[in-house]
Backbone as a ProteinNet text record, in pm:
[ID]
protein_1_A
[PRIMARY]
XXXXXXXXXXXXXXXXXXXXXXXXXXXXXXXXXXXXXXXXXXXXXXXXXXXXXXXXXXXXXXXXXXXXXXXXXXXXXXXXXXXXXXXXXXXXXXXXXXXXXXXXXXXXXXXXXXXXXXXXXXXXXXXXXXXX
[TERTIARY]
-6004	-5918.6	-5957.6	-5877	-5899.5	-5895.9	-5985.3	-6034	-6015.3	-5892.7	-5884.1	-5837.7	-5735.8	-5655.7	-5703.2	-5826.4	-5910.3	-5933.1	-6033.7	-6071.6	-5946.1	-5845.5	-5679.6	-5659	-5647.9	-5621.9	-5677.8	-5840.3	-5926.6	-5909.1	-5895.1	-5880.2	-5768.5	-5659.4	-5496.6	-5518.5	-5624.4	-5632.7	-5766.7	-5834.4	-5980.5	-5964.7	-5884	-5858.7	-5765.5	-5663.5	-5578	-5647.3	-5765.1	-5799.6	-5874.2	-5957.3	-6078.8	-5995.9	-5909	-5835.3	-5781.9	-5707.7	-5708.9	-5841.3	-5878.9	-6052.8	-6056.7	-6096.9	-6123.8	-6010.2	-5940.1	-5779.5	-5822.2	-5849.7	-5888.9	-6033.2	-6130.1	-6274	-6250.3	-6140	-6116.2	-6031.9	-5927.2	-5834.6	-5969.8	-6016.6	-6068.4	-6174.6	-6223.5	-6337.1	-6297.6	-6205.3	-6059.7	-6048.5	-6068.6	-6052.7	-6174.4	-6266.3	-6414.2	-6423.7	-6408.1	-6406.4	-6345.9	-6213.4	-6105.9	-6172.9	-6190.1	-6297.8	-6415.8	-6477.6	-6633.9	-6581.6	-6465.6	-6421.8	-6348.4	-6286	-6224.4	-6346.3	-6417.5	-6514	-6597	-6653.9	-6744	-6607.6	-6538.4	-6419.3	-6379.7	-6391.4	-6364.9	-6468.5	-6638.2	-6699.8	-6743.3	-6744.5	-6711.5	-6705.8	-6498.2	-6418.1	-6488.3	-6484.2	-6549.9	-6633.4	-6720.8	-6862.4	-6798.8	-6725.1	-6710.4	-6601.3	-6530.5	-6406.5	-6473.9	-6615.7	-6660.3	-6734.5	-6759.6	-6858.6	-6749.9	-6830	-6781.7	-6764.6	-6635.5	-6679.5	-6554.3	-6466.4	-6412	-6270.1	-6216.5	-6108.6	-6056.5	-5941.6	-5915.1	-5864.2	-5839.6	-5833.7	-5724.7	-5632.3	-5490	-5531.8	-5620.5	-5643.1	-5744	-5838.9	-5959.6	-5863.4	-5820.4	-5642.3	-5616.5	-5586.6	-5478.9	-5540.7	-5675.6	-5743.6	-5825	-5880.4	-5983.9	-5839.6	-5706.9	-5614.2	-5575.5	-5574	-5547.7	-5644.9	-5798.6	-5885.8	-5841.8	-5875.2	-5889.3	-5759.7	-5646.1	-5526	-5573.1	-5616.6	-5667.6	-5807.7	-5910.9	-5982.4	-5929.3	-5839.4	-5797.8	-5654.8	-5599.7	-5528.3	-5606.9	-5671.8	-5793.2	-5877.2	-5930.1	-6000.8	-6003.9	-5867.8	-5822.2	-5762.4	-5762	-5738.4	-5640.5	-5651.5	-5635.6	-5485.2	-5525.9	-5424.3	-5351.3	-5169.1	-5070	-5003.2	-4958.8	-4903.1	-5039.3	-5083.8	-5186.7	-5139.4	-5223.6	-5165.8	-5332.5	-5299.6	-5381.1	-5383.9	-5477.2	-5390.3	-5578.7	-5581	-5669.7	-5666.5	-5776.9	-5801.1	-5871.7	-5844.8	-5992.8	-6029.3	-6125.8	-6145.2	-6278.4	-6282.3	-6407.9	-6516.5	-6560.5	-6674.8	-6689.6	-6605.6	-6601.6	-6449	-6473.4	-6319.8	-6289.8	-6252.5	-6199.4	-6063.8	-6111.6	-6022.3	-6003.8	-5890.3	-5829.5	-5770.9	-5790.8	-5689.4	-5657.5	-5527.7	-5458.8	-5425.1	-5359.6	-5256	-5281.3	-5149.2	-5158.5	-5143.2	-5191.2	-5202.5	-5120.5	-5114.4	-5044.6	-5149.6	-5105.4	-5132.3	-5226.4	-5344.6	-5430.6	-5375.7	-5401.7	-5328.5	-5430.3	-5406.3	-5503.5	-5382.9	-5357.3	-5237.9	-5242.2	-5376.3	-5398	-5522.2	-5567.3	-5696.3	-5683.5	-5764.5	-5814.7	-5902.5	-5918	-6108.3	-6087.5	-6121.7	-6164.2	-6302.5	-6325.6	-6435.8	-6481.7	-6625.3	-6575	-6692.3	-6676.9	-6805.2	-6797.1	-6945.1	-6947.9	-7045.1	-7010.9	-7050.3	-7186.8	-7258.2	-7405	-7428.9	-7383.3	-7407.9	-7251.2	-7256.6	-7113.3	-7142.3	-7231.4	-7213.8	-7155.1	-7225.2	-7197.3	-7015.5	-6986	-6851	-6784.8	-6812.5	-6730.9	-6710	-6795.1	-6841.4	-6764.7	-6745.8	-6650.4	-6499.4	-6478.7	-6303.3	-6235.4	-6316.8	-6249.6	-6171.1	-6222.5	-6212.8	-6202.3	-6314.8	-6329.1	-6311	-6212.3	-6187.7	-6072.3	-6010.1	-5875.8	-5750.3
20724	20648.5	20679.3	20699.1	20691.1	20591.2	20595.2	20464.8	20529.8	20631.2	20619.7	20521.4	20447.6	20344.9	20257.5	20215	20094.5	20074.8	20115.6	20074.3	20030.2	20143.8	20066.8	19922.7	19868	19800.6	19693.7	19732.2	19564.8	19602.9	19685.2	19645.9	19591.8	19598.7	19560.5	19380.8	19344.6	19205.4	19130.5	19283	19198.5	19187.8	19261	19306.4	19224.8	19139.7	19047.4	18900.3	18911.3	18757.8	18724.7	18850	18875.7	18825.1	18910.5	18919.8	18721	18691.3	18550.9	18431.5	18485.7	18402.9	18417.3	18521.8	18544.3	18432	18448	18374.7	18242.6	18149.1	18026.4	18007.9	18050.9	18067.3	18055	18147.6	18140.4	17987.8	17949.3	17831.4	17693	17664.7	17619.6	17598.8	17722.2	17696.5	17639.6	17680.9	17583.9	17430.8	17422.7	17275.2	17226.1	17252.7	17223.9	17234	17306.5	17308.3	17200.7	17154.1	17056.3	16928.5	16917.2	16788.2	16715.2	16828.1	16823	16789.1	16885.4	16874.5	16730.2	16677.4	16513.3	16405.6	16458.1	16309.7	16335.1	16430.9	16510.8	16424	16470.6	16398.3	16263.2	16181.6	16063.2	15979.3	16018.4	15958.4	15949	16077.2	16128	16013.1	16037.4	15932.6	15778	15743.4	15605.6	15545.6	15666.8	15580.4	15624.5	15674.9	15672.3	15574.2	15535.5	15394.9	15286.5	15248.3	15141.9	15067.7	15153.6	15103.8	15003.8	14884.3	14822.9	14842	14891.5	14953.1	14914.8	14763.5	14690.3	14750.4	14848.3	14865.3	14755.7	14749.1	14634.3	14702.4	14639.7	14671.8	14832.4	14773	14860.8	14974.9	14943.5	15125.5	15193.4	15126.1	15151.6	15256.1	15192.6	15279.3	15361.5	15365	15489.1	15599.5	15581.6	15658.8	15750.2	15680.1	15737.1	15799.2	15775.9	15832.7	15960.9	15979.2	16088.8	16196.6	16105.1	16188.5	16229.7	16169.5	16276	16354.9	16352.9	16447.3	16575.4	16502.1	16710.3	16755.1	16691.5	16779	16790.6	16759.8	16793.1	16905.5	16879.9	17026.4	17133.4	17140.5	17249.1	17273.1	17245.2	17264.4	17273.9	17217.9	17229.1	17368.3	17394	17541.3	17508.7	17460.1	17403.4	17277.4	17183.2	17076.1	17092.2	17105.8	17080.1	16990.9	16908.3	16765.1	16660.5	16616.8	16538.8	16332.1	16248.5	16151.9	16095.1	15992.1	15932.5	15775.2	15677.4	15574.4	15483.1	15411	15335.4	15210	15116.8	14982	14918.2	14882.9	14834	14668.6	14607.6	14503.1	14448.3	14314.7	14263.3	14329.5	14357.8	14400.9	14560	14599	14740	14837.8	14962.2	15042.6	15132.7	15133.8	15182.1	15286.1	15416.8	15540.7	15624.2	15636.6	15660.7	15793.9	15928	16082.5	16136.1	16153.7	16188.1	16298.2	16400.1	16508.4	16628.8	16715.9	16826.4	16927.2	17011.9	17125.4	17215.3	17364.4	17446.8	17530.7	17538.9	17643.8	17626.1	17495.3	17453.9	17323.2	17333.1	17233	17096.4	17053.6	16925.5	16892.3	16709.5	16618.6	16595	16663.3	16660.5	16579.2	16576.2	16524.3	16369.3	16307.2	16148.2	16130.9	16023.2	16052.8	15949.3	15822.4	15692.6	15685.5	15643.7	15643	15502	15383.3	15257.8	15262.1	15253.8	15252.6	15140.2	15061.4	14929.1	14903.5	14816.7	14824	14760.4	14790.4	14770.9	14617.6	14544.9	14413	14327.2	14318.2	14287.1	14089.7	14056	13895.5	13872.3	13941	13961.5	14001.2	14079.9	14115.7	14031.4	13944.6	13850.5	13718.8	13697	13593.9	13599.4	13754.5	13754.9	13827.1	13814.8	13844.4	13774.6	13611.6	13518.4	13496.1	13569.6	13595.4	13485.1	13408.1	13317.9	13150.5	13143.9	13030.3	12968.8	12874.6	12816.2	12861.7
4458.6	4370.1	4224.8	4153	3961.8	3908	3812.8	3744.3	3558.3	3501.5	3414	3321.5	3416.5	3304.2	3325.6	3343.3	3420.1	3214.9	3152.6	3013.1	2928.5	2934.3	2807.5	2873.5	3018.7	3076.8	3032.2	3030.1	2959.7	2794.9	2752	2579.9	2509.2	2635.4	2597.9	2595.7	2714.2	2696.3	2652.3	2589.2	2531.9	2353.9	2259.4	2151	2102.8	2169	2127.8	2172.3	2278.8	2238.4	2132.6	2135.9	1985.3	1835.3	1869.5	1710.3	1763.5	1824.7	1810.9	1786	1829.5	1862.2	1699.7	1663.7	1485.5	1409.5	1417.1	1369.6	1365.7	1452.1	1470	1468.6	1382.5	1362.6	1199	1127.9	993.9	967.1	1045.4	1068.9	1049.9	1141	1159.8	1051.5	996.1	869.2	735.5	694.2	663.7	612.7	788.5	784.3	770.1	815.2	790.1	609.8	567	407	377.6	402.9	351.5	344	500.6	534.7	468.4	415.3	333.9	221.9	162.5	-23.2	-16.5	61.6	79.2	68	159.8	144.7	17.5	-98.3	-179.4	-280.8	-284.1	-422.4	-356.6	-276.4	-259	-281	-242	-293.9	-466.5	-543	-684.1	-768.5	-699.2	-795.2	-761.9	-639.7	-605.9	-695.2	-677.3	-839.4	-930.3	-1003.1	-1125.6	-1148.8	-1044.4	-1092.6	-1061.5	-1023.4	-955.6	-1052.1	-1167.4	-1284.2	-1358.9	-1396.5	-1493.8	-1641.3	-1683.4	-1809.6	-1891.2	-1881.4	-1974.7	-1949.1	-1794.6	-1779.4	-1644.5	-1667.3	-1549.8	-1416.8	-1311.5	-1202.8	-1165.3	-1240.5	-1235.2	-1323.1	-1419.5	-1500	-1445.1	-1325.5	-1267.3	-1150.3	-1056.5	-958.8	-1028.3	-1122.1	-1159.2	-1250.4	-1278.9	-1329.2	-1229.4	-1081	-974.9	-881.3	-919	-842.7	-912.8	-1022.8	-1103.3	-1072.8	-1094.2	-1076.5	-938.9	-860.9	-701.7	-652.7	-776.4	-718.1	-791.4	-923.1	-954	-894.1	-863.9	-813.8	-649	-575.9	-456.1	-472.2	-598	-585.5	-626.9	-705.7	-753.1	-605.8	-554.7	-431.4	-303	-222.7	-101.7	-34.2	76.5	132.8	227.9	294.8	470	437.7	353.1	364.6	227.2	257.9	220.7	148.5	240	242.7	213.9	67.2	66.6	56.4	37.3	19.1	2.4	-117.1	-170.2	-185.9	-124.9	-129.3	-212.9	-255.5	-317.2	-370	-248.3	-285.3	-357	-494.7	-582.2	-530.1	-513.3	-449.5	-528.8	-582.5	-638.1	-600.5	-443.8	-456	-394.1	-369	-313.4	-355.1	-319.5	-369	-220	-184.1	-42.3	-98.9	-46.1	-74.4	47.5	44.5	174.8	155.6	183.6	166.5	319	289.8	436.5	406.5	502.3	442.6	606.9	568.6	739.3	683.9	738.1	734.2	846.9	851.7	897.1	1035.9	1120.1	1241.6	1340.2	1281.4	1393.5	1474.3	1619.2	1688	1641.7	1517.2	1471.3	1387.4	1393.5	1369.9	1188.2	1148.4	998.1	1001.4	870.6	787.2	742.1	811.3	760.3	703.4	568.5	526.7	460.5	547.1	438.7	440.4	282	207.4	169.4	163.2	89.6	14.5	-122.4	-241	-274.5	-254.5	-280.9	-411.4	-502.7	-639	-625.1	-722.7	-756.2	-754.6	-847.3	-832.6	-789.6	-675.3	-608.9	-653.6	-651.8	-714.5	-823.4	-945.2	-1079.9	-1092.4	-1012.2	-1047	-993.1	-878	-812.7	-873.8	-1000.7	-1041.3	-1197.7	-1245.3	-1361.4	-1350.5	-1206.7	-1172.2	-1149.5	-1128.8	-1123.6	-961.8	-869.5	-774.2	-683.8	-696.3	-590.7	-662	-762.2	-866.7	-771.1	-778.7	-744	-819.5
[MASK]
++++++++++++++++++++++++++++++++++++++++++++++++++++++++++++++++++++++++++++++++++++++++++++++++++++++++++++++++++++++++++++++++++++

């Protein structure tokens, strides 16, 4: 019996899983990057909107939201469709980034974050928070 077409035979189906295997090794690193740069800029902005520094709640939001849309368009690879959502709260700031990406069978990127402020009494005590 001949055993020439025995080798084209396994490279026809060893060379297209490789080259896929590679494909989703780069996909995948991707998302691993995305993942790391989300929580790295969610915690960032967190301490820097968490300080008390004579801005009020609503300019504290819309300043740590600004921030984390440009350093997440500057830095993301993997996710597309982003979404930014942020809770400022007397004693903590809870930041939430969603968004999907293209070609890996994954439903997209979740990454809540919650930075809780240094002296959470002190701030609870001049937000008027817990008054009638």
């Amino acid at each position: 019996m001949k055993k020439k077409g025995r080798y084209v035979l396994e490279a026809a189906f060893l060379v297209p899983g490789i080259c896929i295997l590679l494909v989703y090794v780069v996909f995948f690193t991707l998302y691993a990057h995305d993942c790391a740069v989300c929580v790295h800029t969610a915690l960032e902005s967190g301490i820097k909107g968490c300080y008390q520094d004579g801005r009020t709640e609503t300019q504290r939001k819309e300043d740590m939201e600004r921030d984390l849309s440009e350093k997440l368009s500057e830095q993301l690879l993997w996710v597309q469709g982003k979404n930014v959502e942020i809770q400022v709260r007397p004693t903590h700031v809870t930041l939430q980034i969603s968004g999907t990406g293209s070609f890996l069978p994954v439903s997209g990127l979740e990454t809540q974050q919650t930075v809780y402020r240094i002296q959470p009494c002190e701030t609870i005590r001049r937000s008027r928070w817990m008054r009638d």
